[in-house]
TORMIDREN-99962 format. One record per residue: residue number from 0; residue in three letters; x, y, z of N, C-alpha, C in turn. Coordinates in pm, 1 decimal, padded with zeros to 6 digits. Layout:
REC resi resn      nc1      nc2      nc3     cac1     cac2     cac3      cc1      cc2      cc3
REC  NUM  ALA        X        Y        Z        X        Y        Z        X        Y        Z
...
***
This chain:
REC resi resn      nc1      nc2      nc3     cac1     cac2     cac3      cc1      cc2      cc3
REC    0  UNK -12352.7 -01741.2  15572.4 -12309.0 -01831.5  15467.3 -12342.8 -01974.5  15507.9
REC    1  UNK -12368.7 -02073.8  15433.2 -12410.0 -02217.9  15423.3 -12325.0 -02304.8  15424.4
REC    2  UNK -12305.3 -02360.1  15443.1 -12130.0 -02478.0  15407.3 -12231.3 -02552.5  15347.6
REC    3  UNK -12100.1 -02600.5  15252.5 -12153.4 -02718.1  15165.5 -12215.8 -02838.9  15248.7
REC    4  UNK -12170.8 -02860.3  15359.7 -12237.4 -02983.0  15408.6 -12394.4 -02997.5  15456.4
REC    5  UNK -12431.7 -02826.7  15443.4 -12510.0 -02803.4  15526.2 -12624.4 -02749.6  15404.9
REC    6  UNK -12601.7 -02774.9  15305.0 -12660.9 -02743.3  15157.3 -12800.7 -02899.8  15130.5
REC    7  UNK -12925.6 -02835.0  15097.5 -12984.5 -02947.6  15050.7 -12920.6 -03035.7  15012.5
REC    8  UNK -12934.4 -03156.5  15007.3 -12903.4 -03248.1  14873.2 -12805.2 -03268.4  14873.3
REC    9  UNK -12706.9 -03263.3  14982.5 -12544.0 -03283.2  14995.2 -12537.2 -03405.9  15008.6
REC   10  UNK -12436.1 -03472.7  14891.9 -12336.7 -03457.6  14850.5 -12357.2 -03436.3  14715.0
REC   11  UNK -12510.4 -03457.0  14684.2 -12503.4 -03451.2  14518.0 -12560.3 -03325.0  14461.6
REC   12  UNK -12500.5 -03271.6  14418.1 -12494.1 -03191.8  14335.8 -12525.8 -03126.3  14195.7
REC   13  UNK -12620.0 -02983.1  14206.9 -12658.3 -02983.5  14059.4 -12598.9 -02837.8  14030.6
REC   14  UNK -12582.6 -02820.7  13913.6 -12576.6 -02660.1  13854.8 -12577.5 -02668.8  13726.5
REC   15  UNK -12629.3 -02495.2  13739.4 -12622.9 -02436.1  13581.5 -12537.2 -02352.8  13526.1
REC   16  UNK -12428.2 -02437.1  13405.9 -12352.6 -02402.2  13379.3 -12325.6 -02258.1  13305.8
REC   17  UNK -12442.6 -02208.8  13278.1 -12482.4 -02120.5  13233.7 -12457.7 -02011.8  13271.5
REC   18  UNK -12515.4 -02000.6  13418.2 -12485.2 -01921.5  13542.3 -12329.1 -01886.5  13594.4
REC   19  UNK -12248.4 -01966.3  13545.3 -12156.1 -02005.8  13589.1 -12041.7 -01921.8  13512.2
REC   20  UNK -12052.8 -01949.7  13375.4 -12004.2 -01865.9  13311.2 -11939.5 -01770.9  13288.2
REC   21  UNK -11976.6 -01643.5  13359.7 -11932.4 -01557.7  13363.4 -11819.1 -01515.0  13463.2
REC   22  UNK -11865.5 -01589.7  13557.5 -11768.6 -01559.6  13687.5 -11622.7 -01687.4  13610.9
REC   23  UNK -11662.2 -01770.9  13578.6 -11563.7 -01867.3  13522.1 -11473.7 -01807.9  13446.3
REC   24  UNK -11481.8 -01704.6  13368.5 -11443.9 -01648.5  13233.8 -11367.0 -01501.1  13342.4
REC   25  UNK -11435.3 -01439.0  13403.8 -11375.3 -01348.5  13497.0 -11209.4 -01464.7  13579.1
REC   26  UNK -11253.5 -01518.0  13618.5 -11177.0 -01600.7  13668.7 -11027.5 -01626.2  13602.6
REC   27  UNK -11068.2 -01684.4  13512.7 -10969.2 -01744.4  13395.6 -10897.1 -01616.1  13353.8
REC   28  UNK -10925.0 -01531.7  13338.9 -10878.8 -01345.3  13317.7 -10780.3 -01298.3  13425.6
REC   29  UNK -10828.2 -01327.0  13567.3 -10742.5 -01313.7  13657.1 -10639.8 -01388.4  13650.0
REC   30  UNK -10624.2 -01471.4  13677.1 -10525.7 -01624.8  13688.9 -10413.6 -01619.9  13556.0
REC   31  UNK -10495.7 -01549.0  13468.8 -10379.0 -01546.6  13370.9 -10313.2 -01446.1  13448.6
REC   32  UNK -10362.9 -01307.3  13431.4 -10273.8 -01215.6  13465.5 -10192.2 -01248.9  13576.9
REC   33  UNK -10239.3 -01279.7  13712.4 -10144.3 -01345.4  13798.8 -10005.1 -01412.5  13751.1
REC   34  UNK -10038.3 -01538.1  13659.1 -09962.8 -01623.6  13613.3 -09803.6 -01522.3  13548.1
REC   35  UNK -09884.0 -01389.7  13425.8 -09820.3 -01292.5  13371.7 -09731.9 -01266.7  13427.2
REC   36  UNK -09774.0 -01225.2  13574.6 -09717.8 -01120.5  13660.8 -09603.0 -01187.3  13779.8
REC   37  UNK -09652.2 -01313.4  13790.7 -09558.2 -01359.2  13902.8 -09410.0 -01397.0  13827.8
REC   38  UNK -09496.7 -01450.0  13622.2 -09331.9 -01452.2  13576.8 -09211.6 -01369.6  13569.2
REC   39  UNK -09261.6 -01251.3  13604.6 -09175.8 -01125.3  13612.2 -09131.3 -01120.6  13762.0
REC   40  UNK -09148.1 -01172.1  13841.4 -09076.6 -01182.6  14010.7 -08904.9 -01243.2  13996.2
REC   41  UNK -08855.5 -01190.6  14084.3 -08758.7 -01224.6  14141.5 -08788.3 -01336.3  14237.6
REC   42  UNK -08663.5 -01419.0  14213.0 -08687.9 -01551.9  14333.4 -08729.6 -01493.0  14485.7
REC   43  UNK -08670.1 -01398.2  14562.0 -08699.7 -01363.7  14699.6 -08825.3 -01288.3  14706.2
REC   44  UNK -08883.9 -01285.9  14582.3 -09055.1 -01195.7  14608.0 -09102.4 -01321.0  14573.5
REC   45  UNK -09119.4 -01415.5  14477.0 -09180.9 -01517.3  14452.9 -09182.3 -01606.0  14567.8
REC   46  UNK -09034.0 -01671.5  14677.5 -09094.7 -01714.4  14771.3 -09201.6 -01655.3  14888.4
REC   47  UNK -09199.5 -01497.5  14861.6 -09247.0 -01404.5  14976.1 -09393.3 -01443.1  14889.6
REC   48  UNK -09416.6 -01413.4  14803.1 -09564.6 -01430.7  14729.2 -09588.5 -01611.4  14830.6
REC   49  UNK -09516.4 -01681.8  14761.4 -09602.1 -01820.1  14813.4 -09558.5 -01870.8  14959.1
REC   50  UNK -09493.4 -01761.2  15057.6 -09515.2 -01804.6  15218.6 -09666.6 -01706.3  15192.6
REC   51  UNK -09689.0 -01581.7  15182.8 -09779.7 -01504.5  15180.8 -09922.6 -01596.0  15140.0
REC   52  UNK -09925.8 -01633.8  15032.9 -10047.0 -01722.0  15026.5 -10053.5 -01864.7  15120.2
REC   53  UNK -10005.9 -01936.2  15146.3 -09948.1 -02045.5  15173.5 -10020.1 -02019.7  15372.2
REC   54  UNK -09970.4 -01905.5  15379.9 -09938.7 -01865.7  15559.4 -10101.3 -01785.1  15581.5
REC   55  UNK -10168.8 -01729.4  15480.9 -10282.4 -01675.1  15460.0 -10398.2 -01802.5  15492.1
REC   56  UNK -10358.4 -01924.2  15392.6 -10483.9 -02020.9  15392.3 -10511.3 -02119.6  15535.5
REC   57  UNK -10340.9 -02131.7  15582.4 -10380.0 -02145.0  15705.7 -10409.8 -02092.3  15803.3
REC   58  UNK -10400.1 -01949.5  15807.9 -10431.9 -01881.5  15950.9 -10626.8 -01841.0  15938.7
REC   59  UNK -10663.3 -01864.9  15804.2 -10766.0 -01862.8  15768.3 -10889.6 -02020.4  15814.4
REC   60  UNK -10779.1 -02151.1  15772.8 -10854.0 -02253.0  15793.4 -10841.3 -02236.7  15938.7
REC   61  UNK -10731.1 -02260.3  16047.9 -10736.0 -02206.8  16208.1 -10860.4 -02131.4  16234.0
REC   62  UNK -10866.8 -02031.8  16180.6 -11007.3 -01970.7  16183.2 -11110.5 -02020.3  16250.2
REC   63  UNK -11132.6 -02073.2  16157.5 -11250.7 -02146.0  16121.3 -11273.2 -02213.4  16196.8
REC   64  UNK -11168.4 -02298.6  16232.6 -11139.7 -02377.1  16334.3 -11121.5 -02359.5  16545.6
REC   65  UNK -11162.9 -02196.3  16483.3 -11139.6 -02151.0  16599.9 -11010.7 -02094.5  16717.0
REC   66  UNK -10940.4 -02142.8  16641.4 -10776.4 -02089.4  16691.2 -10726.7 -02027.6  16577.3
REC   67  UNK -10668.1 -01928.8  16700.8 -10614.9 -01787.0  16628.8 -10446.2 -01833.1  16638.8
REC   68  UNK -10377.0 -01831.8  16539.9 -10242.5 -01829.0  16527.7 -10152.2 -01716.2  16507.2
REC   69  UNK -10058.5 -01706.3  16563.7 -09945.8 -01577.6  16533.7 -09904.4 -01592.0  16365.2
REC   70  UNK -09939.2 -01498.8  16275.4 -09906.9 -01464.7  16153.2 -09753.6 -01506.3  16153.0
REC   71  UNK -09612.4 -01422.6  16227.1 -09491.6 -01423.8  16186.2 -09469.4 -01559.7  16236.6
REC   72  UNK -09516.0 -01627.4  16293.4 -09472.6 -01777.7  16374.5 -09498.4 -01874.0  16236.9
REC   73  UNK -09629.8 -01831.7  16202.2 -09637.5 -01921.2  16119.8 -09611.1 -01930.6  15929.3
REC   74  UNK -09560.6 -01795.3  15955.2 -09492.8 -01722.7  15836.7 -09339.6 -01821.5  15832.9
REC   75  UNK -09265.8 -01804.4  15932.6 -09106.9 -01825.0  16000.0 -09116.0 -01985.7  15964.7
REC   76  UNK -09255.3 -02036.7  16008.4 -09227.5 -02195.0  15959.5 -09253.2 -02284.6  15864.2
REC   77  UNK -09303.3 -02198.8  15776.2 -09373.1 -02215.9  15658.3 -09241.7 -02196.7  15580.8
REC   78  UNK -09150.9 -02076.7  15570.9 -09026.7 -02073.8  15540.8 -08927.9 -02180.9  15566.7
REC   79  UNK -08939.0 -02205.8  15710.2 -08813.1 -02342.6  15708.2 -08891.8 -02454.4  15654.4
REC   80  UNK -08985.1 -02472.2  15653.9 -09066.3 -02637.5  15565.3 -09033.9 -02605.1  15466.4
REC   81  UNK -08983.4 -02466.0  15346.7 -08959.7 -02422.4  15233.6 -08805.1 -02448.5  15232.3
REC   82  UNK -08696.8 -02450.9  15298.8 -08602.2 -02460.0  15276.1 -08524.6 -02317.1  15265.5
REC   83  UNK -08621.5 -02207.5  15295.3 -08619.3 -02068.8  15307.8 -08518.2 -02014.7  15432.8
REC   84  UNK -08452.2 -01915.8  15431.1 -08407.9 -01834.4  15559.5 -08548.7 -01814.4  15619.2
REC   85  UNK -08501.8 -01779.0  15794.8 -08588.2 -01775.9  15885.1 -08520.1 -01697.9  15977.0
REC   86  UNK -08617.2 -01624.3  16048.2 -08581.9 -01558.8  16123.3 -08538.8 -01610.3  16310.5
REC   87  UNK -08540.3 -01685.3  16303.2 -08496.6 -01824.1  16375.6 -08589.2 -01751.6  16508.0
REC   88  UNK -08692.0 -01712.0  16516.3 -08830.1 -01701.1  16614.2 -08817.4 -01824.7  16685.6
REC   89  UNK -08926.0 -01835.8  16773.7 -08998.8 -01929.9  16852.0 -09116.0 -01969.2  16758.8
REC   90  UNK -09095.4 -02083.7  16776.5 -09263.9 -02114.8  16732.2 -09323.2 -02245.9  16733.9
REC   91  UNK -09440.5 -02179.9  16790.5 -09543.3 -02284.0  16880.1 -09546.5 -02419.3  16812.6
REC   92  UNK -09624.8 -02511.0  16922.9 -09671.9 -02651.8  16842.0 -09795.0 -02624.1  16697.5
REC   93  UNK -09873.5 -02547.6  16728.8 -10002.4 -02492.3  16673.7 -09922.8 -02448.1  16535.4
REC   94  UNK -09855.5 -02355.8  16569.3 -09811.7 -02282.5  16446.8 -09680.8 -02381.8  16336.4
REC   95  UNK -09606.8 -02451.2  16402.5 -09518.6 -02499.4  16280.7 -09581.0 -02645.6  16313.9
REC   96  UNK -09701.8 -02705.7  16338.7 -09792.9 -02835.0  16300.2 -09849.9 -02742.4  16160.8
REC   97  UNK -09980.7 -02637.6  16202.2 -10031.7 -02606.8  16058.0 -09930.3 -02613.2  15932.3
REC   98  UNK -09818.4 -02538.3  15950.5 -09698.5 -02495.4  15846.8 -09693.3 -02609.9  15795.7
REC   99  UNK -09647.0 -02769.5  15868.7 -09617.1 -02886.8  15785.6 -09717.5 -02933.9  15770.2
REC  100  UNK -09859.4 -02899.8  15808.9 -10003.3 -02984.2  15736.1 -09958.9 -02914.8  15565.8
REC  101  UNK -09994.0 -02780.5  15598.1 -09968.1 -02682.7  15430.7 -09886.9 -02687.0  15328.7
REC  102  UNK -09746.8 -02764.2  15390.2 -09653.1 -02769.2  15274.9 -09664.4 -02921.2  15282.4
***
């Protein structure tokens, strides 16, 4: 894969909207249904849905970044930056720094 920075012609940018389209329209299809579906949650699955995404994008950007983080560490602190119960764990500098970059 290419990173954008690493793309001809970066920073400026061309496309065809054309192309685009379809996946846009797929898109917009999902996101509703999501939207559908999360209105039907209960508050304690809805916060579990958004530590779950929330705790996903950072252990993902870490990645990238090259450090690997403990999932429940940074699950546990992503919850207390939420105002959430916690399982009152340990957790690292690494792991509840990402948590308060994310929230």
């Amino acid at each position: 894969m290419v990173w954008n920075w690493q793309q001809p012609g970066w920073p400026n940018f061309t496309w065809d909207k054309t192309r685009l389209a379809q996946a846009e329209q797929q898109f917009l299809i999902g996101a509703g249904t999501l939207v559908g579906a999360v209105k039907h949650l209960g508050v304690e699955e809805h916060n579990q849905i958004t530590v779950e995404a929330i705790s996903t994008e950072a252990l993902t950007t870490s990645e990238i970044e090259g450090e690997i983080l403990d999932r429940a560490s940074v699950q546990s602190s992503i919850r207390k930056q939420l105002g959430l119960a916690t399982d009152n764990r340990r957790v690292g500098p690494a792991e509840r720094g990402i948590a308060e970059m994310m929230v």
